[in-house]
BADRENGU-76467 format. One record per residue (C-alpha): residue number from 1; x, y, z. Coordinates in steps of 0.5 Angstrom, whole numbers, plus 500, padded with zeros to 3 digits. Example, Ala and Ser with C-alpha at 12.3 -4.5 7.8 and 13.67 -1.06 7.14 Angstrom:
# BADRENGU-76467
<node><num>1</num><xx>525</xx><yy>491</yy><zz>516</zz></node>
<node><num>2</num><xx>527</xx><yy>498</yy><zz>514</zz></node>
This chain:
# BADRENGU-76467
<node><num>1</num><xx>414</xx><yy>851</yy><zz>944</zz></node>
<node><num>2</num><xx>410</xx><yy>845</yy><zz>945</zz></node>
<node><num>3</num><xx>409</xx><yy>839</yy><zz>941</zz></node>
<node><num>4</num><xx>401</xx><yy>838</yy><zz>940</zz></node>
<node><num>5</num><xx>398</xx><yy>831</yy><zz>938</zz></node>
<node><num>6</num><xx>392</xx><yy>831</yy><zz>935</zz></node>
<node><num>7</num><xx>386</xx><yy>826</yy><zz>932</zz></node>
<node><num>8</num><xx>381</xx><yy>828</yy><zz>927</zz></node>
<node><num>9</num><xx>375</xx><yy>826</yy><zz>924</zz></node>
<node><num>10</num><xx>368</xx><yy>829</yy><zz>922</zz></node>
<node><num>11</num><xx>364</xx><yy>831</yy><zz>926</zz></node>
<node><num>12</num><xx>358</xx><yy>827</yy><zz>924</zz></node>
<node><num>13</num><xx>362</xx><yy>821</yy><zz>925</zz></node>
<node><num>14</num><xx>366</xx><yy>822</yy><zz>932</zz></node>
<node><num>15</num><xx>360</xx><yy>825</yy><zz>935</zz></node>
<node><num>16</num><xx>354</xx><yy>822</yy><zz>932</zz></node>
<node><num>17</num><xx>356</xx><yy>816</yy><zz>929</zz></node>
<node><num>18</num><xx>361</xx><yy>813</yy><zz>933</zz></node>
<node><num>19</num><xx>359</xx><yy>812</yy><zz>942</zz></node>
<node><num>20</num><xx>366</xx><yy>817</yy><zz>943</zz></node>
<node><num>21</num><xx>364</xx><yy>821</yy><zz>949</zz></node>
<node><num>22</num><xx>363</xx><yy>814</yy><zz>952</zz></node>
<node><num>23</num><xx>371</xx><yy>814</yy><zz>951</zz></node>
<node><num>24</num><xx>372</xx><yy>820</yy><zz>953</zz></node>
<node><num>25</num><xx>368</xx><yy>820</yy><zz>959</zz></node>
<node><num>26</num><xx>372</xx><yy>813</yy><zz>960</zz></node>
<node><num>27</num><xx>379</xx><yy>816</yy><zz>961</zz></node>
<node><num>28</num><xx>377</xx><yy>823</yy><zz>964</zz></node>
<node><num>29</num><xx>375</xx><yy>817</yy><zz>970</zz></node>
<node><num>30</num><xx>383</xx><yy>813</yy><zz>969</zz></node>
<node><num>31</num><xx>386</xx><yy>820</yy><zz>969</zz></node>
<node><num>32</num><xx>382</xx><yy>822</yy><zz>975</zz></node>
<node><num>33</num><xx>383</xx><yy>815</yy><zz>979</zz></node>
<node><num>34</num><xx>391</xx><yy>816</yy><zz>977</zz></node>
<node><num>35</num><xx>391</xx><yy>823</yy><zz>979</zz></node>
<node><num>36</num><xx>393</xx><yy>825</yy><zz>973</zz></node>
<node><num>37</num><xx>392</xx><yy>832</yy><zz>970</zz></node>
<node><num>38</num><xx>388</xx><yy>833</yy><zz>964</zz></node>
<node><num>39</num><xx>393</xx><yy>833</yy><zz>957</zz></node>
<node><num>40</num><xx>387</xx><yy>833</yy><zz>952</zz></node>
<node><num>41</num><xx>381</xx><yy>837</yy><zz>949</zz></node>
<node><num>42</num><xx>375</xx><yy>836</yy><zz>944</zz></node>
<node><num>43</num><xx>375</xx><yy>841</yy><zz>940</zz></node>
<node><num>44</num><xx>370</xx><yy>843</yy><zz>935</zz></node>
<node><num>45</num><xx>373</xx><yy>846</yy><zz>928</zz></node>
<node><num>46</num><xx>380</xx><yy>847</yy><zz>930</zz></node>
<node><num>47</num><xx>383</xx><yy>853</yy><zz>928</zz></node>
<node><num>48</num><xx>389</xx><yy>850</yy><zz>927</zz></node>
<node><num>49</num><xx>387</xx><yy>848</yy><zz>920</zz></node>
<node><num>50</num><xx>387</xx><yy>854</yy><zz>917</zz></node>
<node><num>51</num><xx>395</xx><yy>854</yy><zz>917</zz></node>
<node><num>52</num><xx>398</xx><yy>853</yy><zz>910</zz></node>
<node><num>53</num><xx>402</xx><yy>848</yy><zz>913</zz></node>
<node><num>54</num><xx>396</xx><yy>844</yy><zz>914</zz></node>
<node><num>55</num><xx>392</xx><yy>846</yy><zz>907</zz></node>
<node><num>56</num><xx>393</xx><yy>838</yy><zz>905</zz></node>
<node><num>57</num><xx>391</xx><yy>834</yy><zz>912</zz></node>
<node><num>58</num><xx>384</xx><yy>839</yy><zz>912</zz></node>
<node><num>59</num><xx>383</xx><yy>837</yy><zz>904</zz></node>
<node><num>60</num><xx>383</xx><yy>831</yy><zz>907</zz></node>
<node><num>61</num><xx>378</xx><yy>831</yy><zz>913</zz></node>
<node><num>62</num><xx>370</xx><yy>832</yy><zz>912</zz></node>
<node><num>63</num><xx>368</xx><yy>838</yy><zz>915</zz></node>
<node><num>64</num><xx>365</xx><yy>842</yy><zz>921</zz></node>
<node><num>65</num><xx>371</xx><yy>837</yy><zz>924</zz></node>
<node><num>66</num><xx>373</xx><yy>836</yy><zz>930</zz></node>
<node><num>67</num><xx>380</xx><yy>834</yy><zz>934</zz></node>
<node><num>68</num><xx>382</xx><yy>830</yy><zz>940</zz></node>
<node><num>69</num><xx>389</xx><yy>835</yy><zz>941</zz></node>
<node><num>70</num><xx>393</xx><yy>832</yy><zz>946</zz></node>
<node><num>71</num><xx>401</xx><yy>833</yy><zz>948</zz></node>
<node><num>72</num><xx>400</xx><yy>825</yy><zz>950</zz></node>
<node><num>73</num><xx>402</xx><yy>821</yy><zz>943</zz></node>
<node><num>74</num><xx>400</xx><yy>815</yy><zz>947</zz></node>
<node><num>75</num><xx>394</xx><yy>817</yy><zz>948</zz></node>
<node><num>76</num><xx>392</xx><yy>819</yy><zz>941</zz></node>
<node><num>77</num><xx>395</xx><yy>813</yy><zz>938</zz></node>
<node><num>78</num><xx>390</xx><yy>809</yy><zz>943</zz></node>
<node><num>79</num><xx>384</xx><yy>813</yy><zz>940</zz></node>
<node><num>80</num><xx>386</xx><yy>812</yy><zz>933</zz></node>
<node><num>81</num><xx>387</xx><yy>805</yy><zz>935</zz></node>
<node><num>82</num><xx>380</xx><yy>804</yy><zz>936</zz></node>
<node><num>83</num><xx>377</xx><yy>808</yy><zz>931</zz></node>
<node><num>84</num><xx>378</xx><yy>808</yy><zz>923</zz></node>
<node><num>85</num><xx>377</xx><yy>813</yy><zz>919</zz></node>
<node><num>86</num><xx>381</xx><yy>818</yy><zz>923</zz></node>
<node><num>87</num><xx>387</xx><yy>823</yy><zz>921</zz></node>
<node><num>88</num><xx>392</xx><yy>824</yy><zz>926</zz></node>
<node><num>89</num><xx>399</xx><yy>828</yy><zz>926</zz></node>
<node><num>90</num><xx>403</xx><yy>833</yy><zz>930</zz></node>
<node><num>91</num><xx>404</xx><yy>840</yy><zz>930</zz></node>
<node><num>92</num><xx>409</xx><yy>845</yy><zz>934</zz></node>
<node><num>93</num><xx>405</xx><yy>851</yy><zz>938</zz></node>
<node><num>94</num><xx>405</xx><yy>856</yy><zz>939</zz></node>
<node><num>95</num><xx>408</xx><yy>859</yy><zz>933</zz></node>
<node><num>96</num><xx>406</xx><yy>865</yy><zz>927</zz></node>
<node><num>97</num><xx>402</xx><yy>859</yy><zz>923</zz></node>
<node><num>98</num><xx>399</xx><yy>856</yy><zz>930</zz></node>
<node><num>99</num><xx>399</xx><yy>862</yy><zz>935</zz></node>
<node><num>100</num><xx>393</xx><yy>858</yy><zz>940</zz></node>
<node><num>101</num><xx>394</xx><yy>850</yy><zz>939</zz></node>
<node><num>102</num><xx>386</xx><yy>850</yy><zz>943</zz></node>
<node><num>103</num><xx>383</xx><yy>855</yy><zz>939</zz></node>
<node><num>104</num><xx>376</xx><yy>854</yy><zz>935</zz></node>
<node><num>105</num><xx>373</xx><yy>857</yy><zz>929</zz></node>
<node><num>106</num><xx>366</xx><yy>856</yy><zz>932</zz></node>
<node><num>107</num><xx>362</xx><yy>861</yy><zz>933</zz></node>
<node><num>108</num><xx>358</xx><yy>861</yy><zz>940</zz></node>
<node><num>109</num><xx>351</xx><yy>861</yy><zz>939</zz></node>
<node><num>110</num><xx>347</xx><yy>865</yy><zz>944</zz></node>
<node><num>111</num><xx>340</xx><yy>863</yy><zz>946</zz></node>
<node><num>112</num><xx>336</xx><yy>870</yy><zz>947</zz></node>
């Protein structure tokens, strides 16, 4: 079992209000000039959410959500320093609750 990190925050607020694929952008290029192998993902209406044990932290976050999940605590806690309004927190995956830690409630939509 893994220890997941996550970051969470509204999707209007992350993704519309704040200049956050700048950040992301941003550390996809230190990660690359340090050869670093990619230990974190954007993820729209996380799933993990609806495990009972995270009943009080979706109560808590304005929905559609989205989260940063990283198995870096460092790295979460360097996002939350630079932007308020956030929850974070861990989880342990896979597990009965949390079966895919990465997994979206988001449906893909197609463009017929």
């Amino acid at each position: 079992m893994q220890t997941y990190y996550y970051f969470l925050a509204s999707q209007k607020f992350l993704l519309e209000e704040e200049p956050f694929q700048e950040v992301l952008e941003e550390r996809y290029r230190y990660y690359e000039e340090q050869n670093k192998e990619i230990d974190f993902w954007l993820v729209k209406q996380p799933a993990f959410l609806e495990a009972p044990s995270m009943k009080a932290v979706k109560e808590k976050c304005p929905q559609p959500s989205v989260a940063v999940i990283s198995t870096n605590i460092h790295f979460i806690n360097w996002l939350k320093l630079r932007l308020q309004y956030v929850l974070t927190g861990s989880f342990e995956a896979p597990s009965d609750e949390i079966p895919e830690p990465l997994a979206s409630l988001e449906k893909e939509t197609s463009h017929s």
